[in-house]
VOBA-1610 file (N, C-alpha, C; in pm, whole numbers, padded with zeros to 5 digits, always signed):
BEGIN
Unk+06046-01589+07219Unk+06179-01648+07208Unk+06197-01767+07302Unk+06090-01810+07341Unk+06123-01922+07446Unk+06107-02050+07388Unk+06052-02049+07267Unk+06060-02193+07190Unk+06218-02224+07115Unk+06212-02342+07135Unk+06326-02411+07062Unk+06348-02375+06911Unk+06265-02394+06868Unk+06243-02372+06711Unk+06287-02230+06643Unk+06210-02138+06750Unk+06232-01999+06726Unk+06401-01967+06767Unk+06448-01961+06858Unk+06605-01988+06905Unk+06694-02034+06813Unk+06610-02122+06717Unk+06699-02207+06614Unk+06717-02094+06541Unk+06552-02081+06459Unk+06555-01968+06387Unk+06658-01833+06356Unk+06672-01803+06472Unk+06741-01676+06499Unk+06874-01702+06484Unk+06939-01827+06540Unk+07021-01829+06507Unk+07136-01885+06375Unk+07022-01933+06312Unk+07078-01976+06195Unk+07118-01887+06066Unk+07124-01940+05955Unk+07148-01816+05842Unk+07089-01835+05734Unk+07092-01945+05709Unk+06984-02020+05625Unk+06905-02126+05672Unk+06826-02199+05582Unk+06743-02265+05534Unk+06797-02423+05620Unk+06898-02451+05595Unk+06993-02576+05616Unk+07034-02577+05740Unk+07077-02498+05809Unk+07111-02471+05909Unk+06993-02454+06002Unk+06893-02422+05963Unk+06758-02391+06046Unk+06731-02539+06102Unk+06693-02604+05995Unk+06650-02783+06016Unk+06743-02869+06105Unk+06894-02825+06122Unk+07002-02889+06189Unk+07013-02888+06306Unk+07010-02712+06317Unk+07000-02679+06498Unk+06902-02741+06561Unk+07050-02789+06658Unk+06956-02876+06787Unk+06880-02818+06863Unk+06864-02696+06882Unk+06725-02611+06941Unk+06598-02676+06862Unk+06588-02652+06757Unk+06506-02701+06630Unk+06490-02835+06658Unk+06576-02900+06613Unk+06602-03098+06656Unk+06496-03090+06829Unk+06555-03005+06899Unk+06484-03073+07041Unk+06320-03042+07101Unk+06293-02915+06990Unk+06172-02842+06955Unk+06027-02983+06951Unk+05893-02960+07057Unk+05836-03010+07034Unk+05740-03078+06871Unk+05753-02908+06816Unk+05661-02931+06728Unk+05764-02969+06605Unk+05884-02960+06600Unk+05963-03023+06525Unk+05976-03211+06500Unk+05900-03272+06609Unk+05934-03428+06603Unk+05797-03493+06501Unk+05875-03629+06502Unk+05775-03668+06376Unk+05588-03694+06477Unk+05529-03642+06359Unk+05364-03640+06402Unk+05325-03774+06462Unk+05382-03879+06439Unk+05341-04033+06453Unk+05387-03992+06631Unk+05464-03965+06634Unk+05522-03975+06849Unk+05414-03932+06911Unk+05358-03851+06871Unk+05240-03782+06927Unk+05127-03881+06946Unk+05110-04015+06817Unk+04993-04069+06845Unk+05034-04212+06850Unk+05117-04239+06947Unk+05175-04357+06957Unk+05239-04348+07129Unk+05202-04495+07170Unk+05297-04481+07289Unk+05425-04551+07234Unk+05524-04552+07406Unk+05618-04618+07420Unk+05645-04694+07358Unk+05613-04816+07301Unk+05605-04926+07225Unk+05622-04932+07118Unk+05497-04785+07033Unk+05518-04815+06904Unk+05343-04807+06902Unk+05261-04828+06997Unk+05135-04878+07000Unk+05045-04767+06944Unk+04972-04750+06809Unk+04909-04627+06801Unk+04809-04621+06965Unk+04764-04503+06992Unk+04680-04428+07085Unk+04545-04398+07057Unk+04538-04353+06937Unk+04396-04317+06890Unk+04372-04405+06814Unk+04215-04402+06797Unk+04133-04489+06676Unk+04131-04447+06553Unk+04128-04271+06562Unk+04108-04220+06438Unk+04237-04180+06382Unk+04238-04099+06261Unk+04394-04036+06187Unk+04262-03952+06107Unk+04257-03819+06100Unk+04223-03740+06004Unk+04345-03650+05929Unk+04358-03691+05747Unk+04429-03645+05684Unk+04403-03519+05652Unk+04459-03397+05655Unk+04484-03271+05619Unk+04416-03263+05494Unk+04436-03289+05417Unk+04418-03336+05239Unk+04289-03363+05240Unk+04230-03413+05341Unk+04059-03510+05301Unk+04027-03458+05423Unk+04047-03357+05499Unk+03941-03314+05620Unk+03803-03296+05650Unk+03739-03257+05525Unk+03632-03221+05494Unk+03569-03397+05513Unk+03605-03452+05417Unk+03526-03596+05435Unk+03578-03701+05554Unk+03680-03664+05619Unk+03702-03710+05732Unk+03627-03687+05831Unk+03632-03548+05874Unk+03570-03527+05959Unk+03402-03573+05949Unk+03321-03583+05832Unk+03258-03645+05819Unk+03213-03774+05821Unk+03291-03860+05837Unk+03312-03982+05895Unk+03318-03984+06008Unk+03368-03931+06083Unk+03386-03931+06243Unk+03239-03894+06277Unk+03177-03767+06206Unk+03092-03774+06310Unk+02948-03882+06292Unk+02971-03912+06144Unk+02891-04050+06145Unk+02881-04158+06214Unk+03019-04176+06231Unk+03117-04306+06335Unk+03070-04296+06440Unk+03023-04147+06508Unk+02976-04137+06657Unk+02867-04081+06640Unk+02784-04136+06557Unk+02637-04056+06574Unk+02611-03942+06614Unk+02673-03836+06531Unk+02675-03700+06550Unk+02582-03604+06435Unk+02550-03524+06487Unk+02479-03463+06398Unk+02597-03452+06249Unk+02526-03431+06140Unk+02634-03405+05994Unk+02670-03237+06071Unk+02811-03248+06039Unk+02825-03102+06083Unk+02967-03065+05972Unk+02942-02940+05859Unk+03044-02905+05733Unk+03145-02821+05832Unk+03272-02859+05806Unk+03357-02762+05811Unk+03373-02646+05684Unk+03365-02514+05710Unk+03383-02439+05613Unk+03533-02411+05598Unk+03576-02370+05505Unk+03705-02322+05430Unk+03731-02199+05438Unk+03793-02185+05541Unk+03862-01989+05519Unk+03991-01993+05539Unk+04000-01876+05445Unk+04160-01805+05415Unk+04233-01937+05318Unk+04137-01997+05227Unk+04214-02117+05175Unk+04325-02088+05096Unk+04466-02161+05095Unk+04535-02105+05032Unk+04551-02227+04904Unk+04621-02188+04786Unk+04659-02264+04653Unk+04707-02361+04688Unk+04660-02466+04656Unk+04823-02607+04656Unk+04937-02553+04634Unk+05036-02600+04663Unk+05222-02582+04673Unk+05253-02666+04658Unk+05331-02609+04557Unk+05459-02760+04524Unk+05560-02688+04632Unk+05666-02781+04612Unk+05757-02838+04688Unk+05898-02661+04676Unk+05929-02629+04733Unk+06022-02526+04676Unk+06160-02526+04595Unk+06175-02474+04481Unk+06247-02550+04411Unk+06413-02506+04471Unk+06404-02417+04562Unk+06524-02407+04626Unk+06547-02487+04701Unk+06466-02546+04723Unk+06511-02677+04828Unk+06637-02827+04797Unk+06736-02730+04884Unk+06886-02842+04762Unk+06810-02997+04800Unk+06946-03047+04746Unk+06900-03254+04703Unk+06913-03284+04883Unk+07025-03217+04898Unk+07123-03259+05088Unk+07015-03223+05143Unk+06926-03107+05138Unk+06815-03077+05259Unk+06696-03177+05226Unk+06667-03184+05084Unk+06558-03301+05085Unk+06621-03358+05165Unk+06699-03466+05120Unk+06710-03624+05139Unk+06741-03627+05341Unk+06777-03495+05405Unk+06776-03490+05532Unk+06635-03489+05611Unk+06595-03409+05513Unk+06465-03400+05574Unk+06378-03526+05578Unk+06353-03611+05450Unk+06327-03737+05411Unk+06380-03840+05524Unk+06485-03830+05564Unk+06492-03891+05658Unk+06485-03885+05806Unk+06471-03708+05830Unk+06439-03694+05967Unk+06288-03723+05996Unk+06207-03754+05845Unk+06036-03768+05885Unk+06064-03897+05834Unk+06105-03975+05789Unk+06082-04104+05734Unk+05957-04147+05832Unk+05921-04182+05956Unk+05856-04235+06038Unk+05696-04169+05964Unk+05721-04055+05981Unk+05576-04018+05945Unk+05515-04084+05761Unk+05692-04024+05700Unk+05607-04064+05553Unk+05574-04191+05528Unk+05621-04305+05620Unk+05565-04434+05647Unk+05437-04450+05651Unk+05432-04416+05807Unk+05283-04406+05898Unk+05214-04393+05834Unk+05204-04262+05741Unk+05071-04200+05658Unk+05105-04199+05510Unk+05200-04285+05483Unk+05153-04343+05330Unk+05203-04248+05220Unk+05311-04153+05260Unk+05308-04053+05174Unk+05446-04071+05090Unk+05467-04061+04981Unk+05599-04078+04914Unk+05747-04066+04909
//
């Protein structure tokens, strides 16, 4: 119970209310992914970005990039693609859409 997120959790009632609380809002792992690889400025930090979606051939690139032995990541506990939940009202999209806008920028996503 000492995370922000979780605090939110508990105290909310739904779904909508979860994403709002400022426990949640002030929650590390709640901020957009780009803060993490960016300074002050705006300046990315790292060289690389490995996408979730293409890990397998990412990570394969990297270790080409650094003359590394070829080394496979294996796949466990893989779960199905997911769509989007269709309970998810229009007000929580379009909040959410805009509390990540930064990221769906950054990484190109729709």
């Amino acid at each position: 119970m000492s995370w922000p997120a979780m605090q939110a959790f508990v105290a909310s009632a739904n779904f909508s209310e979860f994403v709002r609380h400022q426990k949640f809002l002030a929650d590390n792992g709640a901020q957009p992914q780009i803060t993490s690889l960016t300074d002050a400025s705006g300046g990315m930090i790292v060289d690389w970005i490995c996408r979730f979606e293409t890990l397998a051939a990412d990570f394969s690139e990297v270790t080409t990039h650094l003359g590394l032995q070829e080394a496979v990541l294996k796949k466990v506990n893989q779960s199905a693609p997911c769509e989007m939940r269709s309970d998810l009202s229009d007000d929580d999209l379009a909040y959410l859409l805009e509390l990540y806008a930064q990221d769906n920028k950054a990484f190109g996503y729709a």
